[in-house]
SEMAR-572529 format. One record per residue (C-alpha): residue in one letter; y, x, z. Coordinates in steps of 0.2 Angstrom, whole numbers, plus 5000, padded with zeros to 4 digits. Layout:
AYXZ;...
This chain:
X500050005000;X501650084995;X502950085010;X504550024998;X505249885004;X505749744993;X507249655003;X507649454995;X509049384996;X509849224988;X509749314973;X509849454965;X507849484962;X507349614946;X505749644936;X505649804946;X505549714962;X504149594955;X503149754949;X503449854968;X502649674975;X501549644965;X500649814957;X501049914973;X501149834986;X502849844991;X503449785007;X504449605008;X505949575020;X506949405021;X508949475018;X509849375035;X510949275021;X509249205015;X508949155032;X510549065034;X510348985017;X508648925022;X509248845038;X510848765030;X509948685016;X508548615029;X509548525040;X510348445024;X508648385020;X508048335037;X509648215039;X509148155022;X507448135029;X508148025045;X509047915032;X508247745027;X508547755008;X507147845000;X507448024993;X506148084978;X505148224987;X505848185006;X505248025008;X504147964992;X502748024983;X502648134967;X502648104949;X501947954945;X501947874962;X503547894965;X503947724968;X503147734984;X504347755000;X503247835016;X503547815033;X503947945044;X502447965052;X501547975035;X502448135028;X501848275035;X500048215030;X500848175012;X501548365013;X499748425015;X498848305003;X499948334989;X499348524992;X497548494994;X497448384981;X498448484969;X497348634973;X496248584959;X495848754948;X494448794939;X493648944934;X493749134934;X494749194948;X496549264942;X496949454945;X497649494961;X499449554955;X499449404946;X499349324961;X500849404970;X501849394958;X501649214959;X502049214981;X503349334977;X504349244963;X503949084974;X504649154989;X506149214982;X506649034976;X506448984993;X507449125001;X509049044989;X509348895000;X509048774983;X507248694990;X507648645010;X505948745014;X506248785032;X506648975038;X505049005044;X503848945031;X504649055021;X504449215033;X502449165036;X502449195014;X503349355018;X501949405032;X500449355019;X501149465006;X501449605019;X499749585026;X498849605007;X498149445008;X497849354990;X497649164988;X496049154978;X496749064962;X495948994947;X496149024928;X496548854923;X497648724931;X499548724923;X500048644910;X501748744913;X502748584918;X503148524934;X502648704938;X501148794938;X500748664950;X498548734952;X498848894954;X500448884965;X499448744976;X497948874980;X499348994985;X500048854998;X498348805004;X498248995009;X499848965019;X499148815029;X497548915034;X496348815022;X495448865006;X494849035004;X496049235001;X495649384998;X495949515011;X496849695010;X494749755008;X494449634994;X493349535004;X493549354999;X493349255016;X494149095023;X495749075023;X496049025042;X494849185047;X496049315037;X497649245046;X497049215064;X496249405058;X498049455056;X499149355068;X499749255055;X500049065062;X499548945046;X501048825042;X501248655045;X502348585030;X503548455034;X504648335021;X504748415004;X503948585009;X502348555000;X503248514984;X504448644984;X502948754987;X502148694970;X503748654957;X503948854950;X503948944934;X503249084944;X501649124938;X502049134919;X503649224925;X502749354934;X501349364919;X503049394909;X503949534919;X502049634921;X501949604902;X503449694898;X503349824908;X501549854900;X502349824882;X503749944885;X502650094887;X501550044873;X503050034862;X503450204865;X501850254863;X501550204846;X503250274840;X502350424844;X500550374837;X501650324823;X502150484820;X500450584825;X499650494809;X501350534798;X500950694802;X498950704798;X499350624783;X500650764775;X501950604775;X503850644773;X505150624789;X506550604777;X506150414780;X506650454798;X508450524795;X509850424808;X510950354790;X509450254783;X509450154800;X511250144804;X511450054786;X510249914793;X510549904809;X509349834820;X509249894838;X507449914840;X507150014823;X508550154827;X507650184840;X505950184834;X506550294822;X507450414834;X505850434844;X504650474827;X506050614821;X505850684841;X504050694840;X503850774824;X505450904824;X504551074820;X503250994811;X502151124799;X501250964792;X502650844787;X503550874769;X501650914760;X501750744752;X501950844736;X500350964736;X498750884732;X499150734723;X501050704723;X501450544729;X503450504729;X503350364745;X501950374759;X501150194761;X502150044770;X501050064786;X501850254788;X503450224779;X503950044789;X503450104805;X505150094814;X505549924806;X503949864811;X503849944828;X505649914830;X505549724827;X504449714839;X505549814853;X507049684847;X505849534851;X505449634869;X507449644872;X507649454871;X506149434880;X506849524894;X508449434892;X507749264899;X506449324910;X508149394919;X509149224915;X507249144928;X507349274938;X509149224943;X508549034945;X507948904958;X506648824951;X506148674959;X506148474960;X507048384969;X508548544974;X509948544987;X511548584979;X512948664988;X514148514993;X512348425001;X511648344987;X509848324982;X509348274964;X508048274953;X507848374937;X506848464924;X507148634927;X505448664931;X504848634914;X504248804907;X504948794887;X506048944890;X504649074898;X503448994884;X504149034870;X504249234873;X502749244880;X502149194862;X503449284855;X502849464863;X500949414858;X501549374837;X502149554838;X500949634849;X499749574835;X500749654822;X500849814830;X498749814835;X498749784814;X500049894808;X499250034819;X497350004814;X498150014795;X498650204798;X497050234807;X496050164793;X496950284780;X496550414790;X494950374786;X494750384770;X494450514761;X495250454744;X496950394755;X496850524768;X497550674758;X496150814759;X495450754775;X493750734779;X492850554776;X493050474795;X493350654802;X491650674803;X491050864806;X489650854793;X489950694781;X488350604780;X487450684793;X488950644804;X489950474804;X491450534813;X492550394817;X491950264805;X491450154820;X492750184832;X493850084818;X492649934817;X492849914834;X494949924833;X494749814819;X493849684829;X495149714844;X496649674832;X495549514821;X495549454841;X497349474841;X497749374828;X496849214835;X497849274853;X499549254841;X499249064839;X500848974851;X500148904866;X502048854865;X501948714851;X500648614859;X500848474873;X499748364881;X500248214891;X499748214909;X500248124925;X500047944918;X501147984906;X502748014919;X502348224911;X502348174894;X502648354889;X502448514893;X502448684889;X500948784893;X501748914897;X500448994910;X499248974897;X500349084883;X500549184898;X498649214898;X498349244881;X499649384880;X498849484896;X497349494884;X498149544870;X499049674880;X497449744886;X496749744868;X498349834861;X498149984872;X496550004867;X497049994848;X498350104851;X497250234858;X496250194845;X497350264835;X497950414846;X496250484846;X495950464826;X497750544822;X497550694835;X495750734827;X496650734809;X498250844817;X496850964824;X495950954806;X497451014799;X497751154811;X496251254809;X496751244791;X498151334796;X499651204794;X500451204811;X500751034819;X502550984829;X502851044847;X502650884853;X501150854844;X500151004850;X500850934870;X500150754866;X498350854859;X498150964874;X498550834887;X497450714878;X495950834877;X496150884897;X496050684898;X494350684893;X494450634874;X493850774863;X494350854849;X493450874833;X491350934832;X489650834828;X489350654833;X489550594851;X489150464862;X491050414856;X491250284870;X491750394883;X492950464874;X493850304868;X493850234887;X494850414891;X496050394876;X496350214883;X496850254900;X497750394895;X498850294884;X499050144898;X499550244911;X500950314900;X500450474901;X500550494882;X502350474883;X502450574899;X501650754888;X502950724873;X504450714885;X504550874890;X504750924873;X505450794865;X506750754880;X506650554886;X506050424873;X506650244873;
């Protein structure tokens, strides 16, 4: 557990602060402004509550049965049904940063004073994450509207000592044991607390600010695979120069381009497109690398851009605005966060393609330029890489099915009072599985291009700087370098961990300086 703390306030959260909680463990601490707020907006609700008049979420039921008024001495039992009934996931159990992410990102619209949660059900969320104790929750159970009301309600069952949690060990026991096991007292939810506990964005959210953090690294690291197969393949930089860019001028593709020209200044190989069989343009998948890659890192920036607009919201139904006021609304529905979640898998897709492209022509020995068919030591007895790409071609076939928009569907729910939704957790799903699939399709790539630049080397070209410091750091990794036929899987596991770590980035930096 790392000892950072993570202090929330009334706002102000980042993405950074939802990656400390969630991937490492960072420590959570309730700002005293967040305290206040919380015990301002309360007593607006609980004078609310002593009113006769009924108040959606105070004093009626949810969705639906709205209509419904409940007695006083029937709401804290209608606080606890709406949990235990809405606890309702099914399926394989979602991964543990996933899930604090979601307590994290749910506490933090708490601590803003816009749900009348009491101040103390707040801390006992605070003390769960603190204690490493994870909510077991299931895969499916939002439809992304009205919240990711499942997965958010196994989260609150965990607060009120019921259901089951996985502990710091990763033990999955009782809930009740794990809190009594860690002095935690489990929560009794008054008026509107086990709403407010369920009405979030905050699981797709979280799946959102883990997925560009992941992205961001693997951006860089196919500029620089990008460039490693430019290089094996005796391509031209010239395409590279800063003027082409500036004359069309996305963002993203400058600096795409910027990075390739960094990795492959002092290259030996690059500007040989003339020797064997003169070719005057290198093939799209080389030569539109930085619009293709840079499109992508476009598409991130926006992405970025709203999951900062949600991180800055209260997302809840019914809230309790600043001059007392409580009222209904939609801002829980999940449209916004939906749409880049799909968004960032249509061009992960497109990046896993573009990069299996260039591996391909690596390949092939009437495309490759002079080098060996699949890299193989001795062709026919050998078959080199020739499966290694099957197996990135299957990842990125996968990939284009994961590119279908969870966004443009909706189905009613609720009795028809939800009549649409946005599936957001489920878009957010899908692209935590086409991230993992593009890492391994980039160090796909990483492996074949390094084997081509070392080809080249013992023919006596000499490779960038920055390419020899990628080859060396990639070899100590594990992955091997040229020879006969090997049990290949190893290697490939080694490539992929080597690029999801980022510590492909992290062995051209010192020589190419910092890449965006």
């Amino acid at each position: 557990m790392d000892m950072h703390t993570v202090v929330v306030g009334t706002s102000g959260t980042t993405a950074e602060d939802v990656v400390a909680v969630a991937r490492h463990g960072a420590r959570v601490e309730l700002s005293a402004a967040a305290v206040e707020a919380l015990a301002a907006a309360r007593l607006i609700v609980d004078a609310l509550a002593a009113k006769p008049e009924p108040v959606y979420g105070v004093s009626t039921g949810f969705g639906a049965l709205a209509s419904r008024h409940i007695s006083p001495e029937l709401r804290a039992q209608l606080q606890r049904n709406i949990v235990r009934s809405h606890a309702a996931g099914m399926g394989p159990r979602v991964e543990r940063e996933v899930v604090r992410a979601l307590m994290f990102l749910r506490l933090k619209t708490v601590a803003s004073g816009h749900t009348g949660v009491r101040p103390e059900v707040a801390q006992t969320m605070a003390d769960l994450l603190n204690a490493g104790i994870t909510p077991v929750v299931h895969e499916y159970g939002s439809l992304g509207c009205s919240g990711d009301l499942a997965p958010l309600s196994h989260c609150a069952l965990t607060l009120m000592g019921e259901g089951d949690a996985e502990g710091p060990d990763g033990t999955v026991r009782p809930a009740g044991e794990l809190l009594a096991a860690h002095g935690i007292t489990p929560v009794e939810l008054r008026e509107k607390e086990g709403l407010a506990l369920l009405n979030g964005t905050d699981g797709m959210l979280g799946m959102l600010v883990m997925a560009l953090a992941d992205l961001k690294n693997l951006y860089t690291s196919a500029d620089i695979t990008a460039a490693l197969s430019l290089e094996a393949l005796l391509g031209t930089d010239k395409v590279l120069a800063p003027e082409l860019h500036a004359i069309r001028p996305h963002p993203g593709q400058g600096v795409s381009a910027d990075n390739m020209l960094r990795v492959l200044a002092g290259s030996g190989l690059t500007g040989h497109h003339q020797d064997d069989a003169p070719r005057v343009q290198d093939a799209y998948s080389v030569r539109c690398a930085p619009q293709v890659n840079g499109a992508g890192r476009d598409t991130l920036d926006y992405a970025a851009v709203v999951a900062g607009r949600e991180l800055a919201s209260s997302v809840d139904n019914p809230v309790v605005l600043p001059d007392g006021r409580v009222e209904s609304n939609g801002n829980f529905h999940g449209a916004p966060v939906a749409y880049v979640l799909d968004f960032l898998a249509i061009v992960a897709a497109d990046l896993g393609s573009i990069c299996e492209r260039r591996t391909d022509r690596l390949l092939d020995k009437n495309r490759s330029h002079g080098l060996p068919p699949f890299l193989a030591d001795d062709a026919g007895v050998d078959s080199g890489l020739m499966i290694a790409q099957y197996t990135q071609a299957a990842l990125v076939s996968e990939m284009k099915r994961l590119a279908v928009p969870a966004s443009a569907d909706s189905i009613p729910s609720s009795a028809m009072q939800e009549d649409h939704v946005s599936m957001g957790w489920s878009a957010a799903r899908k692209l935590r599985t086409a991230v993992d699939n593009l890492a391994r399709i980039v160090a796909v790539e990483l492996y074949a291009a390094t084997r081509a630049v070392e080809i080249r080397a013992d023919r006596g070209l000499t490779p960038a700087p920055a390419s020899q410091a990628a080859v060396a750091a990639l070899r100590a990794a594990g992955a091997e370098g040229p020879g006969p036929d090997r049990f290949l899987a190893p290697d490939l596991a080694a490539a992929d961990t080597f690029v999801r770590e980022g510590r492909l980035v992290a062995a051209v930096e010192p020589v190419t300086g910092p890449l965006a």
